[in-house]
N, C-alpha and C positions, 0 to 999 in steps of 0.2 A: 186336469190335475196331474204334476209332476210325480211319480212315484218315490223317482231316482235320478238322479243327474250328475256323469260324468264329465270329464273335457270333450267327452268323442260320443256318448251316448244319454240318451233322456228314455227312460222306461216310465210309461202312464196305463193310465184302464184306457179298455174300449171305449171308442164311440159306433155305434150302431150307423150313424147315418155320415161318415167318414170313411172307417175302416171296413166295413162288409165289402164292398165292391173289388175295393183291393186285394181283402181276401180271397175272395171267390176268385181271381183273374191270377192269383200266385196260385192257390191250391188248384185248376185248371192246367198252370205250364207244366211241360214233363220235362223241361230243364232246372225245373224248383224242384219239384217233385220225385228226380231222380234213384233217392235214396229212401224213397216212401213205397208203402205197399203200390200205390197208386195215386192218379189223380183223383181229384174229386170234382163232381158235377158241382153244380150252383147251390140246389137244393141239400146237398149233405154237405156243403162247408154252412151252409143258414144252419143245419141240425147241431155242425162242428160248433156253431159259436154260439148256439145257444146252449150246448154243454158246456161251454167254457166258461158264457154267462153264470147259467145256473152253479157250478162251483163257487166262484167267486165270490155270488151271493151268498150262498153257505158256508163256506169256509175262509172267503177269503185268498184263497189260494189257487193259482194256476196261472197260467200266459199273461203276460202284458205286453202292450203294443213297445215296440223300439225303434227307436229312429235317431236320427245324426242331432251332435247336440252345436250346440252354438260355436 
C-alpha cells in the first residue's frame, strides 16, 4: 500500500518479510550509521522495528518505508 507518492519518491508501511533484512544490513553499515549513536546488531534493529511496528499500530504514527518512485 502507497502511503504517498511523488515524481521522485513513493512512502508505504512495512513489510516484515521485505524490508527487515535491509534493515538489519543499513542499520549494521557504519557509513549509514555515521551520524548515529551507533550501529545496530541484527537483534536490536528486530527490537528497532518492532517498536516502530507497535507505534504504528497504536497511533498510526512513525517511519515509513521510501523508495525511488516511478
Amino acid at each position: 500500500m502507497i502511503i504517498l507518492e511523488t515524481p521522485r519518491l513513493r512512502l508505504r508501511l512495512w513489510r516484515r518479510t521485505s524490508d527487515l533484512e535491509p534493515f538489519i544490513a543499513m542499520n549494521a553499515d557504519p557509513v549509514v550509521m555515521r551520524y548515529f549513536p551507533k550501529t545496530l546488531s541484527a537483534s536490536e534493529t528486530e527490537q528497532f522495528y518492532s517498536a516502530i511496528q507497535s507505534e504504528l499500530d497504536t497511533s498510526g504514527l512513525g517511519p515509513r518505508v521510501c523508495y525511488g518512485g516511478s
